[in-house]
C-alpha positions in Angstrom: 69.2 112.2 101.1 67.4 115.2 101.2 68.1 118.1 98.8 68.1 122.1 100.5 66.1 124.8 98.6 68.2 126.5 95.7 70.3 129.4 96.3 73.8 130.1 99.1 74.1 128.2 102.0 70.3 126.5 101.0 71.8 124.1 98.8 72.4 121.6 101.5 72.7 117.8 101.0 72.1 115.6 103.8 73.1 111.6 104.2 72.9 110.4 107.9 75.3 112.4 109.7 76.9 113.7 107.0 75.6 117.1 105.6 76.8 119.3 102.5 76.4 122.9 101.7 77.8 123.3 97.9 76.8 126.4 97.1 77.9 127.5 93.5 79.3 123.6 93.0 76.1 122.0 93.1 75.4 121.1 89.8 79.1 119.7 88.9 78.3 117.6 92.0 75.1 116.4 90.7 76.5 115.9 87.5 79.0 113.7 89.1 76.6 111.1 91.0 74.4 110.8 88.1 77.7 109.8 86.2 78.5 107.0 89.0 75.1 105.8 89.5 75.2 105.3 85.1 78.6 103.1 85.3 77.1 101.5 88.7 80.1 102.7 90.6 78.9 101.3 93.9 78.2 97.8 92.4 81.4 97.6 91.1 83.2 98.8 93.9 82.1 95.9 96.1 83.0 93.2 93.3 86.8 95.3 93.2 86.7 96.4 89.8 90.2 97.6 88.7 88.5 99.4 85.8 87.1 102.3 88.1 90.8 103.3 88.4 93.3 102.6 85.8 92.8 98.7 85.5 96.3 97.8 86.8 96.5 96.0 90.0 93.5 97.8 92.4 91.4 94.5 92.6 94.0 93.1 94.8 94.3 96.3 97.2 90.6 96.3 98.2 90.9 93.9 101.0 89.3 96.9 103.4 86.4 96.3 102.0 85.7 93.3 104.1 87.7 93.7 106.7 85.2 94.9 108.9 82.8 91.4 109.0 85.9 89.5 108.9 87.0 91.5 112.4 83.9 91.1 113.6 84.1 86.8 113.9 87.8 87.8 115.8 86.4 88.3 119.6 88.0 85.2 120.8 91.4 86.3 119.5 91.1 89.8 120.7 89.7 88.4 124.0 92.7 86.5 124.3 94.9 89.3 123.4 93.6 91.0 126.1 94.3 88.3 129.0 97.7 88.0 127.8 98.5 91.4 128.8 96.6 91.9 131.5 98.1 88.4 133.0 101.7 90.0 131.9 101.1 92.8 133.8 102.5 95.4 131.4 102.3 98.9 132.5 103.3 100.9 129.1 102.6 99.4 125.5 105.1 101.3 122.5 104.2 101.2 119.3 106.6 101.1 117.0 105.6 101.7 113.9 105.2 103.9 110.4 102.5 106.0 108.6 99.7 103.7 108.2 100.4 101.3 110.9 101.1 104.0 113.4 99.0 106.5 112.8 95.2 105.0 113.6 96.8 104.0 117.2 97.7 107.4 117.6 94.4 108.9 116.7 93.3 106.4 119.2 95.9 107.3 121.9 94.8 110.8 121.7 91.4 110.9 121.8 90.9 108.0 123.8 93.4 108.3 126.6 94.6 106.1 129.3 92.2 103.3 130.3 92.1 102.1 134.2 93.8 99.1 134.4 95.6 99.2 131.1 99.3 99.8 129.7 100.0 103.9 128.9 100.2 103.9 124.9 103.1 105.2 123.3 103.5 105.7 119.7 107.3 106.1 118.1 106.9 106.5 114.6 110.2 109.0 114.2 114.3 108.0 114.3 114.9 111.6 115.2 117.4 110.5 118.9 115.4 113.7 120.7 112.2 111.5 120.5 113.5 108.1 120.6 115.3 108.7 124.2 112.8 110.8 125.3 110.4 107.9 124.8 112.6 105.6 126.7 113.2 108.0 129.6 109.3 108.0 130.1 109.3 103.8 130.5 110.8 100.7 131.9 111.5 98.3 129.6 111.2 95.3 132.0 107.3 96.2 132.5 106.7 97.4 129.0 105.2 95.6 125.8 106.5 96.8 122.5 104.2 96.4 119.6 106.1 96.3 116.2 103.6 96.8 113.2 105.3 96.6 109.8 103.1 95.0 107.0 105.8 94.3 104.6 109.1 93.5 107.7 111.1 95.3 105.3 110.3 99.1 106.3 113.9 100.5 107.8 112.0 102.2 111.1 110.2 100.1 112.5 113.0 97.8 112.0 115.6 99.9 113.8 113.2 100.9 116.7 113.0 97.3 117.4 116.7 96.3 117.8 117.0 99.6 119.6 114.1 98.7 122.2 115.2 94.9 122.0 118.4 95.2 123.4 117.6 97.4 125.9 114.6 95.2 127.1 117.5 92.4 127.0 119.8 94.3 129.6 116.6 94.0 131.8 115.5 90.9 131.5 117.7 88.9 130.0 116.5 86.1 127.2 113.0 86.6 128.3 112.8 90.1 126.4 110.8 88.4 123.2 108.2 88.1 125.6 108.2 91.7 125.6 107.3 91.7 122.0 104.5 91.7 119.9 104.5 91.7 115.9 102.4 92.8 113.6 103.0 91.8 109.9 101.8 90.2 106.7 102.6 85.9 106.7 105.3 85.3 105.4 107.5 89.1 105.9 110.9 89.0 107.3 108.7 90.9 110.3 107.2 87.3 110.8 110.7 85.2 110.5 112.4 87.9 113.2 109.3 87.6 115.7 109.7 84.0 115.4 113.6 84.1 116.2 113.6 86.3 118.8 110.4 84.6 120.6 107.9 87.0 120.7 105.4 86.5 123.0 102.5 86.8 119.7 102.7 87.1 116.1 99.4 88.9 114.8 98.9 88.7 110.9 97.7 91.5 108.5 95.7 91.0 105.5 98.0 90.9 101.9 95.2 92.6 100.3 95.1 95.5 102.7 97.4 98.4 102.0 99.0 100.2 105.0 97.1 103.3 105.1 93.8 101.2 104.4 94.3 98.9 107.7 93.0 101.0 110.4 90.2 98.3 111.1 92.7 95.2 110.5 94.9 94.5 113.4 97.4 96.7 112.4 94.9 99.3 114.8 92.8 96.7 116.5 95.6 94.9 118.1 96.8 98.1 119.7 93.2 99.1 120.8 92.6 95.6 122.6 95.7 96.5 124.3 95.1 100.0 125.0 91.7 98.5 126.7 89.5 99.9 124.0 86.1 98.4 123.2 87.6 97.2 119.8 84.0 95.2 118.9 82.1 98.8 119.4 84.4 100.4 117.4 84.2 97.2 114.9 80.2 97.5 115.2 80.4 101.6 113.9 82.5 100.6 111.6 79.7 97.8 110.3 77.0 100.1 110.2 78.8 102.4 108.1 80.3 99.7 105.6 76.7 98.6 105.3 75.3 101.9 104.4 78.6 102.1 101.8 77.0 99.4 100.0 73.8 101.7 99.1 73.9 101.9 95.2 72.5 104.9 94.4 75.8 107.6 94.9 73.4 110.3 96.6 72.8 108.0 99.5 76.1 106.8 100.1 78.0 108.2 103.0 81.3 107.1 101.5 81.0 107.1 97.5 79.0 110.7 98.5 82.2 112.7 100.0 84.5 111.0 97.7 82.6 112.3 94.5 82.7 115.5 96.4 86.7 115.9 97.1 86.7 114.3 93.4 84.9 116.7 91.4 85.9 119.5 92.9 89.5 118.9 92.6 88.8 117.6 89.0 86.7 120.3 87.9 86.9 123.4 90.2 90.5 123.3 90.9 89.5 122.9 94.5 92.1 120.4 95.6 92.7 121.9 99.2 91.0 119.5 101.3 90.9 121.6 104.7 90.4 119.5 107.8 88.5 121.2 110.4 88.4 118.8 113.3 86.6 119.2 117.3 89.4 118.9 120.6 88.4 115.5 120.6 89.3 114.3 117.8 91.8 116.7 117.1 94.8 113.8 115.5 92.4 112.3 113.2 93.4 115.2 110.9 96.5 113.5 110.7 95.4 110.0 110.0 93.1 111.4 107.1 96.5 113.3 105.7 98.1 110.2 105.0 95.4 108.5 103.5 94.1 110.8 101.0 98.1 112.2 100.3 99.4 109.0 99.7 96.5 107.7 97.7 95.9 110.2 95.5 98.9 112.5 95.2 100.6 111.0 91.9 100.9 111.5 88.0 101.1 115.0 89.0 97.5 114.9 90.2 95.8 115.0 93.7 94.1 116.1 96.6 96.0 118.3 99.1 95.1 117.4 102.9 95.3 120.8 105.0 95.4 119.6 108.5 96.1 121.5 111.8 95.8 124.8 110.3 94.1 128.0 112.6 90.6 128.4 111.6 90.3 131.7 110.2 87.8 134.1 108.3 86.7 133.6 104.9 89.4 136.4 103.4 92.4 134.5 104.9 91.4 131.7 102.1 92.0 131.2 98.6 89.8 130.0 96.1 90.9 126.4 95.8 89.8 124.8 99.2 86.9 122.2 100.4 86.3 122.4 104.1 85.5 119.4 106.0 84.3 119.8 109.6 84.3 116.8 111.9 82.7 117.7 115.1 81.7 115.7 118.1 78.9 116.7 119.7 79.7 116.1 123.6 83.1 117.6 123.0 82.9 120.5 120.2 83.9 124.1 120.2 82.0 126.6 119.9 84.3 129.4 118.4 85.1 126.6 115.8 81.5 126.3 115.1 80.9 129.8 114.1 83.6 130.0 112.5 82.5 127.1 109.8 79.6 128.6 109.9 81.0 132.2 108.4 83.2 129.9 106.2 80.0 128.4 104.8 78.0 131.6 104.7 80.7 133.0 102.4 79.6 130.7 100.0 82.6 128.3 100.0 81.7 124.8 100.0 81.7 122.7 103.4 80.9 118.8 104.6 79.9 118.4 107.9 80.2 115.5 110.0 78.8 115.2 113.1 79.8 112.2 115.4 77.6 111.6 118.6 80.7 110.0 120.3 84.3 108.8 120.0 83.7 105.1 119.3 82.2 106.2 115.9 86.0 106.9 114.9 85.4 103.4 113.2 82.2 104.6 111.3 85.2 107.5 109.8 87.6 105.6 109.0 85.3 103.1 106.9 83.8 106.2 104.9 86.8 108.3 104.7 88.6 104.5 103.0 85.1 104.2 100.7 85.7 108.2 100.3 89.4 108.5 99.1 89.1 105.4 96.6 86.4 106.8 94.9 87.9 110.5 94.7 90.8 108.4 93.0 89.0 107.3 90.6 87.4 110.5 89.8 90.7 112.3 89.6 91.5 109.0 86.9 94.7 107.5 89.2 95.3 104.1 90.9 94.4 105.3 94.5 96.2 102.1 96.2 100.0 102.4 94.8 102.7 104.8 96.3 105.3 104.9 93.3 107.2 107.9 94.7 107.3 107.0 98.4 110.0 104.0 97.3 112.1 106.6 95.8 113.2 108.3 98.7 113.9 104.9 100.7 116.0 104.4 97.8 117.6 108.0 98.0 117.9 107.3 101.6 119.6 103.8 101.1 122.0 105.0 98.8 123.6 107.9 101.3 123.4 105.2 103.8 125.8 102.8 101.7 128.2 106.1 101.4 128.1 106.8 105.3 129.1 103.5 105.7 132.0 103.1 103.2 133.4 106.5 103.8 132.2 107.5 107.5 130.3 110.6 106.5 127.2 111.6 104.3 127.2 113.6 101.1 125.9 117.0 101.8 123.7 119.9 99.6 125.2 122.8 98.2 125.8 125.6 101.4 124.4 128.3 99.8 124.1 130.6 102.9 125.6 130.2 106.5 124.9 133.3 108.5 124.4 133.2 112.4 124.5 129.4 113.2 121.9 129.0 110.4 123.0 126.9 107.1 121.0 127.0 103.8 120.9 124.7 101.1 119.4 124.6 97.6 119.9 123.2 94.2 121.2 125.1 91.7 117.8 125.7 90.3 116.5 126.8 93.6 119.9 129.0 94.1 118.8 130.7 91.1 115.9 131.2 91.6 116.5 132.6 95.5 119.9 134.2 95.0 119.5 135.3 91.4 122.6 137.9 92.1 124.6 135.3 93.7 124.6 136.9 96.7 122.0 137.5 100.0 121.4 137.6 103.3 119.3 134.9 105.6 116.0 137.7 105.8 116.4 138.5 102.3 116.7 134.5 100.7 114.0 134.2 103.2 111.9 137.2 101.1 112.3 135.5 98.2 111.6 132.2 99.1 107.9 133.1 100.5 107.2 135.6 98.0 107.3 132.9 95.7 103.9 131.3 96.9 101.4 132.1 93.8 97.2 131.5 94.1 97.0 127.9 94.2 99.9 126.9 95.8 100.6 125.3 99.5 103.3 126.1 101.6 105.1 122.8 103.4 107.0 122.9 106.2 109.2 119.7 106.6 110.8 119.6 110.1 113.2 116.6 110.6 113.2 117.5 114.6 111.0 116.4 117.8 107.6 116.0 116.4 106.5 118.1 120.1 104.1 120.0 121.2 106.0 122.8 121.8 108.0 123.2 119.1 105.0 122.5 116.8 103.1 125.6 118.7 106.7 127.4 117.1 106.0 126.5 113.6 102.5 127.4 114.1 102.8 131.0 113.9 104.5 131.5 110.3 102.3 129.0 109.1 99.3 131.2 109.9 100.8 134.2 109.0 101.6 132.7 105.2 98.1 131.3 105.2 96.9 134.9 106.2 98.8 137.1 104.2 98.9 134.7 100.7 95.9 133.1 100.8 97.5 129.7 100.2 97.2 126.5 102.0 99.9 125.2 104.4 100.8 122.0 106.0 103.3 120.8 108.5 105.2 117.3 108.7 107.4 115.7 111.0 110.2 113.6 109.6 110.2 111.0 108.2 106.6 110.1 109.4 105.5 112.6 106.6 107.5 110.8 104.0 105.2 107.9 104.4 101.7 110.1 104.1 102.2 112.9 102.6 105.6 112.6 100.8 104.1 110.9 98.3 102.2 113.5 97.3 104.9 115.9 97.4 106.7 114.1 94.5 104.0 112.5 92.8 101.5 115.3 93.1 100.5 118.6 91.7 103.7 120.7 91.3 102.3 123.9 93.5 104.3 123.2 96.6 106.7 125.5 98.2 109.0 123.7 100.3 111.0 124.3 103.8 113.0 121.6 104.8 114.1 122.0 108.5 116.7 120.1 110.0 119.1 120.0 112.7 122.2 118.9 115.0 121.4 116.7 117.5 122.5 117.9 121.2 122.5 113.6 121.9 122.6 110.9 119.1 121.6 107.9 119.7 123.2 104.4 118.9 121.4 101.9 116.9 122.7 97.8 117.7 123.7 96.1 114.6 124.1 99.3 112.5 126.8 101.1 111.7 124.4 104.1 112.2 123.4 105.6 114.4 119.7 107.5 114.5 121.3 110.6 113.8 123.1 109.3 110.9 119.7 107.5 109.5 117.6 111.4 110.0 119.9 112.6 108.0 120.1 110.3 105.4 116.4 110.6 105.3 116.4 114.0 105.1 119.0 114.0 101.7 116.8 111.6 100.2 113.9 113.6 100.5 115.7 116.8 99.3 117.1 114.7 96.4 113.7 113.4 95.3 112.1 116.8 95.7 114.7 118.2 93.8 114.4 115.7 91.1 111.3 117.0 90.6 112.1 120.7 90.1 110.2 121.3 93.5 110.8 124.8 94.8 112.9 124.0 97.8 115.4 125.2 100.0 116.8 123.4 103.6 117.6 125.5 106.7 119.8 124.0 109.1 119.5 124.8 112.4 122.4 124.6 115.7 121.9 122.4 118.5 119.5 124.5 120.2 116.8 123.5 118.3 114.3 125.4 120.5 116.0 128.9 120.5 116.8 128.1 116.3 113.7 127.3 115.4 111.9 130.4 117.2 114.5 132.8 115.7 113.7 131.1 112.2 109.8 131.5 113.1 110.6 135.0 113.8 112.7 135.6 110.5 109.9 133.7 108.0 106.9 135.9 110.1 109.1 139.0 108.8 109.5 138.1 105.2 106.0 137.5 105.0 105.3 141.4 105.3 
């Protein structure tokens, strides 16, 4: 690695295509790697010392470490995936999935695309009835292959997707519709006993030792790229390369150990926990992979790294003083008005990593370091990076208001604090205090209140429990980059409930400095689920409770807007309301 000359922007490290501009942080940094080349971090890495964490159970999560040479020896297996498709002659493949196991295939379906020849991928990995029927509107079940992925079989999505998309494959076809079906799961899940039951046409197993958000490069998102029509051993082979130059011991030449002692010791130490994702077109969804990886693996015992994907790029003054920018740019497919712009963002002195990819197949080099990367910022930060304590809390929130729709036919509901033109508002009585201290408001002036209490430091979370679209994220978009603008804090976006497998856990388990706006809505169509005496509707909502209850349980600031059945026209007015009381 070569070190830049001393002084601003100068102070540049540089590690294969991976370059750093620290500025003022330099020598915390360097303090840092001459700390983890002392305790021999790297060494112990590879032989999966727990101690590097908090000597629990990490040894047996670290399975992604060799994944990669272990994938590697598979071609016959993906080989043979492959014919069986293409002899099935599937035209559309769904995935069917949750967080880790869906999305790496969608970062794949996105900056891949269609492949000549190959089934249209589809990735479901939402219950909300918009985006469940309109995913079944767009396909033929009776030419389609559905790919369930659920490492543990007990994970209630992926689960209710299935029967959903089994039965209607069955009014197609009939008993043949196992052959429809694909699993992915760890031996021995109720995934595997179901597959087996209902005749899938394969079973592919995951790795015991490999958490979810750790399996991009197991088969929980090789399986779907052999089926895509991907070149899974070139992504495999980018992947290598990097793991081998992960295995450097000194910390200043290792891509992986490098970045993580970066995002580490800044959070740690300069209270720069905003980890801002600045990505090219290209490769525009892998921001949302890399949320749920470092949210989930880091955000807990009220400590963490904050993910900031999908924001605007703006100037320097529309950002506070707690962000780390990271810049991953593709060189046959970047932009240059995002270019400049990291470049005034690094010329201001703030620091910024830059990663520069020559194509899209090196998405397997990323998603090696960013693994490497987020374990060892975990173990700077002093947390077990592998566990997900508070993410089981709201499944068993959620179970609970399940039981009760069930016994009594309807679910428990928040306290209404305001209902004023088709718009409902809830809050705990904390939050009510806090937002209505005179016990009475109106919807712009709760509003007021609720943004102006964003304070330096803090992010500001928007939780929408609707169609995880294009257009109505472009609605969200604009309040979000006002806030950002005129508060100088970081925001984020999540779709329910795949956020409650990423980034939820960070939301309970992490840093208390979110703000957060829970959207949800009536559904203009619900949708039935077989089996269940639920619909997807009913299982949103439940979701939605739990969240609210385990947010609340944490004194999270917090209120919920419910919006009418026209979601579109709600959510816009709302937009327009939140881009007022930010003035």
């Amino acid at each position: 690695m070569a070190n830049g000359t001393e002084g601003g922007v100068a102070q540049a490290f540089r590690t294969g295509n991976l370059s750093c501009s620290l500025g003022s942080y330099r020598d915390i940094v360097m303090k840092e790697l001459a700390e983890l080349r002392k305790k021999e971090f790297v060494g112990r890495l590879w032989r999966k010392d727990a101690s590097l964490w908090t000597g629990a159970d990490e040894s047996s999560w670290l399975g992604w470490l060799d994944i990669v040479a272990e994938q590697l020896q598979k071609t016959d297996e993906f080989a043979s995936i492959a014919k069986t498709v293409k002899d099935a002659g599937f035209k559309s493949a769904v995935l069917l999935g949750m967080g880790g196991s869906s999305l790496c295939v969608e970062v794949m379906r996105t900056t891949f695309g269609d492949q000549a020849g190959h089934p249209k991928m589809f990735v479901l990995d939402s219950v909300v009835p918009a985006q469940v029927a309109g995913i079944r509107k767009q396909i033929n079940p009776s030419e389609t292959l559905f790919i369930v992925a659920s490492k543990s079989g007990g994970t209630t999505e992926p689960n209710v997707l299935c029967q959903y998309f089994f039965e209607e494959t069955r009014k197609e076809v009939g008993d043949k519709a196992g052959q429809h079906f694909i699993a992915i799961t760890d031996p021995g899940s109720s995934m595997e006993q179901r597959a087996k039951d209902w005749k899938f046409l394969k079973i592919c197993y995951g790795v015991a030792s490999i958490g979810g958000r750790f399996s991009a490069l197991s088969h929980f998102g090789m399986v779907p790229a052999t089926v895509m029509g991907l070149d899974t051993h070139k992504i495999l082979t980018t992947a290598d390369t990097m793991a081998k130059d992960c295995k450097e011991t000194d910390p200043e030449k290792n891509p992986g150990v490098f970045l993580g002692a970066v995002m580490g010791v800044l959070a740690r130490d300069a209270k720069k926990n905003k980890v801002t994702i600045i990505t090219s077109p290209g490769v525009v969804s892998l921001g949302t992979w890399l949320e749920q990886l470092i949210a989930e693996s880091t955000g807990k015992d009220g400590k963490g790294l904050i993910p900031v994907a999908g924001e605007t790029t703006a100037t320097p003054e529309e950002y506070g003083d707690d962000r780390l920018f990271v810049h991953v740019r593709i060189a046959s497919n970047a932009c240059d008005i995002q270019d400049r712009k990291v470049d005034v963002i690094e010329q201001s002195g703030r620091p910024v990593v830059r990663i520069e990819l020559k194509d899209v197949y090196e998405l397997g080099s990323e998603f090696f370091r960013w693994e490497v990367a987020t374990a060892t910022a975990g173990a700077i930060i002093g947390i077990n990076a592998f566990n997900q304590p508070n993410v089981q809390e709201s499944k068993d929130f959620t179970k609970d208001y399940l039981k009760s729709y069930e016994q009594n036919g309807s679910l428990p509901q928040n306290k209404l604090i305001l209902e004023e033109s088709g718009f409902k508002v809830f809050a705990d009585d904390e939050n009510t205090k806090r937002y209505v201290p005179t016990g009475k408001t109106t919807l712009p002036e709760l509003l007021k209140a609720f943004i102006g209490s964003l304070e330096p430091g803090d992010y500001f979370a928007t939780n929408a429990y609707i169609d995880c679209c294009e257009e109505l994220a472009d609605v969200i978009q604009k309040p979000r980059d006002q806030v950002k603008a005129k508060r100088r804090v970081a925001t984020t976006v999540g779709f329910g409930p795949r956020f409650l497998h990423s980034t939820g856990q960070l939301h309970k388990g992490g840093p208390n400095a979110g703000v957060f706006l829970q959207i949800t809505s009536d559904d203009a169509e619900d949708v039935a689920i077989p089996g269940e005496k639920y619909t997807f509707g009913v299982l949103k909502e439940a979701q939605s409770l739990g969240d609210f209850k385990a947010l609340s349980s944490r004194q999270r600031r917090l209120i919920r807007v419910h919006l009418p059945k026209d979601v579109k026209g709600a959510l816009t007015k709302l937009a327009e309301m939140l881009c007022e009381a930010n003035k």
